[in-house]
N, C-alpha and C positions, 0 to 999 in steps of 0.2 A: 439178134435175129428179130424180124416184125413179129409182131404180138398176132396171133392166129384170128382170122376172123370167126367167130363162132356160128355154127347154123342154128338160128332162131326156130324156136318154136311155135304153133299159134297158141293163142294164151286163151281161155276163156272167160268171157267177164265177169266171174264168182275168182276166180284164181287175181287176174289183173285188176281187181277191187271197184272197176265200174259199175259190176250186181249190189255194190253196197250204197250207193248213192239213193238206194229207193227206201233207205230204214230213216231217211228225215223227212220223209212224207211231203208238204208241200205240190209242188206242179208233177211229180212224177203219184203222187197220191190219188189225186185229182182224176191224173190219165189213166191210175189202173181201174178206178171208180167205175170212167167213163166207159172204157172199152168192157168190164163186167156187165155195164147196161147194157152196150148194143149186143151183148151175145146173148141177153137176156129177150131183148127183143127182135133176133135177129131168127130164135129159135121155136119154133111152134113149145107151149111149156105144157109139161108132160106134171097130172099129178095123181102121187098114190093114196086113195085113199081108203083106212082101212078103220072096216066099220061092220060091225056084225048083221048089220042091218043096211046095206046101202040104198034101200028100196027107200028108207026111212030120209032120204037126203034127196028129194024131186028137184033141187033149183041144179043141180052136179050138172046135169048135163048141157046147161043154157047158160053156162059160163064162158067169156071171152076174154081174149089174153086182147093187152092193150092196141096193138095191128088190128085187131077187130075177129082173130080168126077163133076158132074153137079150141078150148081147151082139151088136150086129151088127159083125159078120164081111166085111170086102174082102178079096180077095184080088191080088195079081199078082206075075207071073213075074220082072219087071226093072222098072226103072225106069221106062222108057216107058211101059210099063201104069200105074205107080205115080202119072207124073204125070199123066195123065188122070183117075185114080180119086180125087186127094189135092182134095176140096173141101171148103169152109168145116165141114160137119158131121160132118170126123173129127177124132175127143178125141184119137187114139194110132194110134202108127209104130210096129209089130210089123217089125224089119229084122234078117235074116242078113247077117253079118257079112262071110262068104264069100260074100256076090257078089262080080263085078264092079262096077268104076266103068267106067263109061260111056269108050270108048275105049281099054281095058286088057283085055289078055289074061287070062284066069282063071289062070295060073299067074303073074303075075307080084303081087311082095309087096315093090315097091320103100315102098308107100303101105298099111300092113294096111287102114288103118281111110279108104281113099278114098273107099269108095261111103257111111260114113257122111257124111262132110264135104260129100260131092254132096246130099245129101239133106235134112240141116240146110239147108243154102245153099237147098235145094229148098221146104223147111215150115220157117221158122224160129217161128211161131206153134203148131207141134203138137210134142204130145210124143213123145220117140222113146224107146223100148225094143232095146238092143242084144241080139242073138241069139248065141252065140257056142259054140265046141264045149265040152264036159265037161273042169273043169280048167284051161280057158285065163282063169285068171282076170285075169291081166297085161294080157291085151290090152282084157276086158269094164273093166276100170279105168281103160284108156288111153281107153274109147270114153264114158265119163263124165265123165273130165277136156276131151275136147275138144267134149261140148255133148249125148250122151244123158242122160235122167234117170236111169238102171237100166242092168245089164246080167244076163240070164237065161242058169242053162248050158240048152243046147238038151236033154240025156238028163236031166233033172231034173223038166223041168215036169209039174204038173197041171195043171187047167183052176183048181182054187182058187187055187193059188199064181201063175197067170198073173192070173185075174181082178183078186186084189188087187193084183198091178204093178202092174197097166194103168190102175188108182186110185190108187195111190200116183203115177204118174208124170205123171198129167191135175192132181192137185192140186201134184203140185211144179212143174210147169212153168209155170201159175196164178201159184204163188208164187214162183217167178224172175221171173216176167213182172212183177209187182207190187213186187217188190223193185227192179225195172230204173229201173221207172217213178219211183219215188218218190226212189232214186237222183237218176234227170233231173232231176225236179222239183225237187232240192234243188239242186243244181249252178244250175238256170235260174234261182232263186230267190237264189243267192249275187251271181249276176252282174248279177242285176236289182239288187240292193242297191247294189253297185259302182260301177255304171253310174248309178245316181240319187244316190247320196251326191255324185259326183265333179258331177255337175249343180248341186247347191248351189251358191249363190255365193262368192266370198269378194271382201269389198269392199275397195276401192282409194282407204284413206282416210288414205296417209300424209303424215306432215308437218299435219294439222289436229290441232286442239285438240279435238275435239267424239268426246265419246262415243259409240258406236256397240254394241247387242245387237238381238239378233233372237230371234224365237221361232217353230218353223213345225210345225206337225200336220195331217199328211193326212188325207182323209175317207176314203179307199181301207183297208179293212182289210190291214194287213202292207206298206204303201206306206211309202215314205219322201220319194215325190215325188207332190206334187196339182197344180193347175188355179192355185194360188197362187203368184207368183214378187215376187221382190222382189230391191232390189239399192240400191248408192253409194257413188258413185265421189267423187273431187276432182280436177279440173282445175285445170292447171298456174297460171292463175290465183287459186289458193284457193277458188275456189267448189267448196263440196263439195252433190251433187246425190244426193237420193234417191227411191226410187220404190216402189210396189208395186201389183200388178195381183193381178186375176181372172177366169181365162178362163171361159167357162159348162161347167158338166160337173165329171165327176170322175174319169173315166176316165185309161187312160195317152196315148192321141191329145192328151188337154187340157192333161197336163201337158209331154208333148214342145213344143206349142205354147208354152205359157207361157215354157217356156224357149228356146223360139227369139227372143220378144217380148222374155226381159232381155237376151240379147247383142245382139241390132238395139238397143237402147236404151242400153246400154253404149256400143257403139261410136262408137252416133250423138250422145252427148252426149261421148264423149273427141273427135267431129269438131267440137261445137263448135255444133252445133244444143239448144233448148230451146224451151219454152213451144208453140205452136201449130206451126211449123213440124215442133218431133220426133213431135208425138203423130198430124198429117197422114203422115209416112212412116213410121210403127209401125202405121196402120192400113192403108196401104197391103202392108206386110208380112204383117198378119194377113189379110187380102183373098186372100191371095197363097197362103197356107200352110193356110187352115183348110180341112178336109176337108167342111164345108157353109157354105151360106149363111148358115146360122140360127145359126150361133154367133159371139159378141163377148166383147168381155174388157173388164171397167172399169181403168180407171188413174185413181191418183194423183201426183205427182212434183212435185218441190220444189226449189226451188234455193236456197242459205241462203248469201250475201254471206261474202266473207272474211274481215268483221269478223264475224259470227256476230251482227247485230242487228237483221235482218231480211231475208225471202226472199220468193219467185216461188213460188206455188202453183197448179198447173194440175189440174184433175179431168175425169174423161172418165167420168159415170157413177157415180164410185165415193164410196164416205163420205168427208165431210171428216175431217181429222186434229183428235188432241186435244192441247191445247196447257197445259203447266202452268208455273205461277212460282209462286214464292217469296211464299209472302203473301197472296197469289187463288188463288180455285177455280178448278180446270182446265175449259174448257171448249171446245168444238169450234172449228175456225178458220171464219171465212165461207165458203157454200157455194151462193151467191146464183147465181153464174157458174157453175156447174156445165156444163160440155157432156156431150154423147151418148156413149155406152160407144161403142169402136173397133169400127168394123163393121157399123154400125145406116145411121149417114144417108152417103151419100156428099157428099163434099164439105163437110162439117161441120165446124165453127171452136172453138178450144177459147182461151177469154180467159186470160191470166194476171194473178192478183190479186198484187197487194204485199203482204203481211202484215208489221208491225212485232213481232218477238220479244222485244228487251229485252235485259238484259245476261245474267239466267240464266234460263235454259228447259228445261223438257225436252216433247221434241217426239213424239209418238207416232203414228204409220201403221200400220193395221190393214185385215185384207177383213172379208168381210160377216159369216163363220164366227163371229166372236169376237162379235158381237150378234145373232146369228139363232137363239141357242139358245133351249133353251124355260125357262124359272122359273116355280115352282110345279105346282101339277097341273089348273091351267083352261086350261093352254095357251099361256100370253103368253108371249112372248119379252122377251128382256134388251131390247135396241133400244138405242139408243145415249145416249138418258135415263140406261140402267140401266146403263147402261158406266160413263159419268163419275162416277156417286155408287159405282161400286165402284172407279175408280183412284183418288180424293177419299180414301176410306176407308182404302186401302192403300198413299198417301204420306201419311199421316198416321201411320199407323202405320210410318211408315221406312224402306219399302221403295222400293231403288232397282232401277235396270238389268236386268240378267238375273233379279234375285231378284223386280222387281214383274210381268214378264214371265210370268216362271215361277205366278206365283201367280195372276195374274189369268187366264190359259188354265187352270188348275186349277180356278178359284172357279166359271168358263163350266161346265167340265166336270162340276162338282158338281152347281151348278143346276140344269142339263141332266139330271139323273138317268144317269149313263152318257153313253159317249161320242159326241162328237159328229158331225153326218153330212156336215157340211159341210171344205173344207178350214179349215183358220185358221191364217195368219200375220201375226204384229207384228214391227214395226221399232219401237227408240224410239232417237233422237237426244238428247245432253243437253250444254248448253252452261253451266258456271261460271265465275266472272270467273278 
């Protein structure tokens, strides 16, 4: 039966990994810079300044932001006032140094720089400008090392040299803040790598004779892990069993699933289950796990005899595999018996065919990625016609294993004009006497 079209989701650019393109800085760094200024300047700037004494601060009011307009001016006595006053639309923390902190006697200086630390803790999103007496530069240094932007001597100021802190300190704080993020984002970005590498399989194929390479490219830009899983095992019996699925989506929900589907499938064929019984409780699993109704995943899987000369082919949905010998053109295995992707019909029966291999083969398992590309500029796609005359083409020309792997995901990729949107992973299994 056709393999179900899936309904797409929209993805959002943190999920589809284009939000991560901004943790290597460069032109997209630049433009977060630039757009931080013009809202900088785009915005009348608001500052609070908090000072027990504001009478004591004449140039405040004959301050102008760089447009030329007046700056607005908060005022308060302590803190209290300060937090009531401190809301979303002030740019800048104008703070004497010699206040108190909240609970502290004004003579005591166990803490110089408390009521800044009270106050960061207080707006850790605005900027702050340290106030400090003439000459104590030690301490306006201290009050920058522990999280103001600036520090100003208090008998120094004018309104010009205030105004431009007050811009200087709205754009560095802008750019710590952007620096922070993008930090995050690269750390989050490390660990997602980490975390999807270590998801990869690695197959449990000792003691067989039978070669074993894979190939896997996500649709996900900067992904390492898609909606594509694959895996093969060998049981203590020498049957070595392989598989590969397609869950609908391309998200990271799709691909978590996928990979819950190969260890349910792992484990249930090292129990000893196959053919109809395992792919009835892999859907029951997918039933169980997926985040809607509407989503299923095709499988393939295969169980190849421990002589290597013929296997059990079961399909849920998904393309048959392509199958090549020595001497004949390679061409797809029967796919008459086809049942329904996991999660479409419930109670749904999945036949296993016998196929006869032969003494040498090599066996190939692929998703829909690697034929749903587009070739030429009318818009057709490769399709699975156009598959086998390009593996035909490229074991003839000698290639084997990882190298025909490698080239024929290349060749998709070429045709396709640019990369492709779907996931795509192959397995090829290869048996010689």
């Amino acid at each position: 039966m056709p393999v179900p079209v899936p309904r797409q989701r929209a993805i959002p650019a943190v999920e589809s990994g284009q939000a991560q393109a901004v943790i290597h800085g460069g032109p997209l760094k630049e433009e977060a810079h630039r757009n931080a200024t013009a809202g900088a300047n785009s915005a009348t700037l608001t500052l609070l300044l908090i000072e027990d004494d504001p009478a004591g601060l004449p140039i405040v009011p004959d301050m102008l932001d760089s447009s030329g307009k007046p700056v607005r001016v908060r005022t308060a006595r302590n803190l209290t006032e300060a937090e009531r006053l401190l809301t979303d639309d002030v740019h800048c923390i104008l703070l004497d140094l010699a206040l108190p902190a909240p609970g502290r006697p004004h003579d005591e200086d166990a803490d110089e720089l408390a009521v800044l630390r009270h106050v960061l803790q207080l707006a850790p999103r605005h900027a702050v400008l340290a106030l400090t007496a003439s000459g104590d530069a030690e301490r306006g240094a201290e009050a920058v090392r522990v999280g103001a932007q600036d520090y100003l001597f208090r008998d120094e100021l004018d309104g010009r040299l205030l105004s431009r802190a007050i811009r200087y300190a709205v754009e560095r704080k802008r750019s710590d803040s952007a620096e922070r993020r993008l930090a995050e984002g690269r750390l989050r970005a490390q660990e997602n790598r980490r975390l999807e590498r270590g998801l990869l399989p690695t197959p449990l194929l000792e003691g067989s004779s039978l070669r074993f390479a894979a190939r896997y490219r996500p649709g996900r830009s900067r992904a390492l892990l898609g909606g594509d899983f694959y895996d093969a095992v060998r049981t203590p019996d020498g049957t070595v069993h392989a598989m590969i699925g397609d869950v609908c989506g391309h998200g990271p929900d799709e691909a978590a699933l996928g990979v819950e589907l190969r260890i349910a499938w792992r484990a249930l064929t090292l129990a000893g289950l196959c053919g109809d019984e395992l792919l009835g409780t892999l859907q029951e699993v997918l039933e169980h796990e997926r985040a809607d109704e509407e989503i299923f995943a095709t499988l393939c899987t295969v169980d190849i005899a421990p002589d290597g000369r013929r296997a059990g082919l079961c399909l849920a949905g998904h393309p048959s595999p392509l199958i090549a010998r020595p001497g004949r053109t390679p061409k797809l295995l029967p796919y008459e018996n086809n049942g329904p992707a996991l999660g479409l019909l419930p109670g749904a029966r999945w036949p296993r065919m016998q196929v006869e291999l032969g003494a040498e083969w090599s066996l190939m398992l692929y998703t829909d990625g690697l034929i749903e590309g587009r070739v030429g500029t009318d818009g057709e796609r490769l399709g699975q016609d156009g598959m086998v005359d390009m593996i035909r083409r490229q074991l003839d020309e000698g290639l084997r294993g990882e190298n025909l792997l490698r080239a024929a995901v290349s060749e998709v990729r070429d045709l396709n004009g640019g990369e492709l949107t779907d996931d795509v992973a192959v397995v090829l299994l290869d048996r010689t006497p």
